[in-house]
TIZA-671056 format. One record per residue (C-alpha): residue in one letter; residue number from 1; x, y, z. Coordinates in steps of 0.5 Angstrom, whole numbers, always signed. Layout:
+------+-----+-------+-------+-------+
| code | pos |    c1 |    c2 |    c3 |
+------+-----+-------+-------+-------+
|    a | NUM |     X |     Y |     Z |
...
+------+-----+-------+-------+-------+
END
This chain:
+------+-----+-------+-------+-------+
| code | pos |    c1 |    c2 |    c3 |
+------+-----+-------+-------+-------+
|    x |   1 |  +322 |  +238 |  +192 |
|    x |   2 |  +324 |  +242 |  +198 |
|    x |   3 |  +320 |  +244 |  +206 |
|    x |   4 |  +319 |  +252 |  +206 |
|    x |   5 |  +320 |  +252 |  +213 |
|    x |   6 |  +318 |  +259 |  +217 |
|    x |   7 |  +321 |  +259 |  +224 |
|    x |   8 |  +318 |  +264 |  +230 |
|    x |   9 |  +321 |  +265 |  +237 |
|    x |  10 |  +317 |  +268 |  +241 |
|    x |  11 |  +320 |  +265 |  +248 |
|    x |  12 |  +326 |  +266 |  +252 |
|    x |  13 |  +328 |  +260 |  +254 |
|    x |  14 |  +335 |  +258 |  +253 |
|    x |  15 |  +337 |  +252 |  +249 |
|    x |  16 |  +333 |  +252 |  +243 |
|    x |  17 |  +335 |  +250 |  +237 |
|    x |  18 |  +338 |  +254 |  +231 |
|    x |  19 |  +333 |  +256 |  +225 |
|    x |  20 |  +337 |  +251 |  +221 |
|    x |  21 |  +337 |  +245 |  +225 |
|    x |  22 |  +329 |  +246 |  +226 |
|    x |  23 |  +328 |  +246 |  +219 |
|    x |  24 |  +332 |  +241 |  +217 |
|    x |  25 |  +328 |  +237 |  +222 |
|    x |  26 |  +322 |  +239 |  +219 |
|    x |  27 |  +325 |  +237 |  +211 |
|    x |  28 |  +327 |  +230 |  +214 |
|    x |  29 |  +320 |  +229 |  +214 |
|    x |  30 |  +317 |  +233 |  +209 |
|    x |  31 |  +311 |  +229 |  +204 |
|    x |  32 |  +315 |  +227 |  +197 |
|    x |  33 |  +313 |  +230 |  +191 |
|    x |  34 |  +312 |  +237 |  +192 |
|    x |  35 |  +314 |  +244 |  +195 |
|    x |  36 |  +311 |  +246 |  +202 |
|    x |  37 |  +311 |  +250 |  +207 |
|    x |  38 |  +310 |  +250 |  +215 |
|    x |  39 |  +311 |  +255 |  +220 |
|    x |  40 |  +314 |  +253 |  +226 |
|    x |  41 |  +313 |  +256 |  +233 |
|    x |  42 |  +318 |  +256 |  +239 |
|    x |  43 |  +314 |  +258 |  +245 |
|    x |  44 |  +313 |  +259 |  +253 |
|    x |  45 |  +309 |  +256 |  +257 |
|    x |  46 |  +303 |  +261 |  +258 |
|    x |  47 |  +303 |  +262 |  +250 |
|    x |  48 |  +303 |  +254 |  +250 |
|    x |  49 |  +298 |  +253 |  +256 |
|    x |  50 |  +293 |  +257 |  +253 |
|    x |  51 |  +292 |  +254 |  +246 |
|    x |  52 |  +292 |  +248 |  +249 |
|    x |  53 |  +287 |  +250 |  +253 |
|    x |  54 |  +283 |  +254 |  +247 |
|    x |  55 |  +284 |  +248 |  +242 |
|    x |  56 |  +284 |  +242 |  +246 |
|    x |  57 |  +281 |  +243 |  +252 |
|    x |  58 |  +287 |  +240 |  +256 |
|    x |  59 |  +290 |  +244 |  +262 |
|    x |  60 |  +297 |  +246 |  +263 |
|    x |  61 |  +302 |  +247 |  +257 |
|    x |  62 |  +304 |  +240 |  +253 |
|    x |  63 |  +311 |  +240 |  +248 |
|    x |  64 |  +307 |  +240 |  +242 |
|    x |  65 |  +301 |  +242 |  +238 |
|    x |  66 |  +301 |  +241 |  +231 |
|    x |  67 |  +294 |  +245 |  +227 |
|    x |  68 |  +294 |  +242 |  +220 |
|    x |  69 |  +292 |  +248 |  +214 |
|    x |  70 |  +287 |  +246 |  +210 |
|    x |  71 |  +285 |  +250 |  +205 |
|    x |  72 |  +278 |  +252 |  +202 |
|    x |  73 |  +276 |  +250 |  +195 |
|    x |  74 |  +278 |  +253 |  +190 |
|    x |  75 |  +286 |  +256 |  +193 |
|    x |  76 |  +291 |  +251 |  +192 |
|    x |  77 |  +296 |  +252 |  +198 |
|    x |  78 |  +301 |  +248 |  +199 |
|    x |  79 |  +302 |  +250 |  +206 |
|    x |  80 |  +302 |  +243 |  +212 |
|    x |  81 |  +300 |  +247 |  +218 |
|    x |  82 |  +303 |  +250 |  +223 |
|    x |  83 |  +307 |  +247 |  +229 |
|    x |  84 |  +307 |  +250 |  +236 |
|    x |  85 |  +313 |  +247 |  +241 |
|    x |  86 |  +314 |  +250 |  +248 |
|    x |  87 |  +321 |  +251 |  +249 |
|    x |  88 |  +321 |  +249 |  +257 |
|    x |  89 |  +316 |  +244 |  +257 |
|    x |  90 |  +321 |  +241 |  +252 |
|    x |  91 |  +327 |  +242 |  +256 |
|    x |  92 |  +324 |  +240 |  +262 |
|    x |  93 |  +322 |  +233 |  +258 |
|    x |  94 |  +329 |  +231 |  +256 |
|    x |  95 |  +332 |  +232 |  +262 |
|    x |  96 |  +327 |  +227 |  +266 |
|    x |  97 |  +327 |  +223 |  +260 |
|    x |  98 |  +336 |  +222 |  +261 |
|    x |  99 |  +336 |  +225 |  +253 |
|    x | 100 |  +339 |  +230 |  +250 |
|    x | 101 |  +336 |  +236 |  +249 |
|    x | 102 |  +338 |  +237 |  +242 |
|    x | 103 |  +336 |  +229 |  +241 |
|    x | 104 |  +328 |  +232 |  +244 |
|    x | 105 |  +327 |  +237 |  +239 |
|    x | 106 |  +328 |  +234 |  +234 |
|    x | 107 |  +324 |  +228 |  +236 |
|    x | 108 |  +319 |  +233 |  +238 |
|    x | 109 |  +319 |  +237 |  +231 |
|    x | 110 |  +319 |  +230 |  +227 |
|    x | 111 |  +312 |  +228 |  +231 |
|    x | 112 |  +309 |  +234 |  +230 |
|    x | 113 |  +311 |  +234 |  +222 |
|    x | 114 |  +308 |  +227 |  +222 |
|    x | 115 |  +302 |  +229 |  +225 |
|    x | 116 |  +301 |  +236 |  +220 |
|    x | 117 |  +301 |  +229 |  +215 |
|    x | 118 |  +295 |  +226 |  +218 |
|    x | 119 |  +299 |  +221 |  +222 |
|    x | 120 |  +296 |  +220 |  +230 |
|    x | 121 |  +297 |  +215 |  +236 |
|    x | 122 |  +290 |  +215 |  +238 |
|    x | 123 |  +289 |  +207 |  +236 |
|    x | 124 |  +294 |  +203 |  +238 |
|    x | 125 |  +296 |  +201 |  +231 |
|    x | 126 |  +296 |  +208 |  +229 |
|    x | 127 |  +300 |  +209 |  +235 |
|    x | 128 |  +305 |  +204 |  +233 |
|    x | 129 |  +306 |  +206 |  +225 |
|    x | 130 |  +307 |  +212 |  +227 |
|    x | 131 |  +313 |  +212 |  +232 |
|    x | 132 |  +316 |  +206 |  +227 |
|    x | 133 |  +317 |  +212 |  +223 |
|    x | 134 |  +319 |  +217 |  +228 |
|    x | 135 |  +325 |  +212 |  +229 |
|    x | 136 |  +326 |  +211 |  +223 |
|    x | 137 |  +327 |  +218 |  +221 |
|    x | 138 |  +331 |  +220 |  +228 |
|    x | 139 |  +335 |  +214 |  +226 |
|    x | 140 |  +336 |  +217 |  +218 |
|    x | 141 |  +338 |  +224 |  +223 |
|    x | 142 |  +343 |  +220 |  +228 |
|    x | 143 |  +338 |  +220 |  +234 |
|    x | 144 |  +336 |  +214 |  +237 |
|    x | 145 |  +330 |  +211 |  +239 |
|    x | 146 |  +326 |  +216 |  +243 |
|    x | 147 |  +322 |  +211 |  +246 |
|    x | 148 |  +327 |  +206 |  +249 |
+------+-----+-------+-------+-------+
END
């Protein structure tokens, strides 16, 4: 089964990573036994800023946002949702973390798949699955743990 991934620059910031590498990250965490489809938004931080103001209700820009689709009765739609990734929020976060831009962004691109999936940090030990399943597809991809 395969991941249609649609990738949508809308920043200037250098440093992002080619479509390729985006939906590869994304096809690495795709559900198992069916086709889908995700969107993929690569933005500022004012476009980043005002969403997570409009749909959370929190100030400032955040690295990512993830809006699962789910589709009214009676339409079978394959589509997961749609992931919202502030290019220089996550810049800046790599380098204050010591990581690696490109390790980042797909740290940041496979937390936002997994949460398109139903997966959360709120609870503890939700929080703890989750990120054991981020490791352990970063690992699959040649990235390291990104919480050590």
């Amino acid at each position: 089964m395969t991941l249609r991934p649609e990738i949508q620059t809308a920043t200037t910031a250098d440093g992002v990573p080619e479509a390729g590498k985006l939906a590869g990250w994304a096809s690495a965490c795709r559900p198992q036994g069916r086709d889908v489809s995700v969107v993929i938004r690569l933005v500022d931080e004012a476009e980043s800023a005002g969403m997570n103001m409009a749909y959370r209700h929190k100030e400032g820009a955040t690295n990512v946002l993830s809006f699962p689709f789910e589709a009214p009765p009676g339409i079978d739609e394959a589509h997961l949702g749609d992931l919202v990734i502030c290019a220089p929020v996550v810049a800046r976060e790599a380098a204050e973390q010591g990581k690696t831009p490109e390790a980042h962004w797909a740290h940041m691109v496979v937390h936002g798949m997994l949460h398109l999936q139903g997966y959360d940090h709120v609870e503890e030990i939700d929080a703890r699955r989750m990120e054991a399943l981020e490791i352990m597809i970063l690992d699959r991809l040649g990235y390291d743990n990104p919480y050590e």
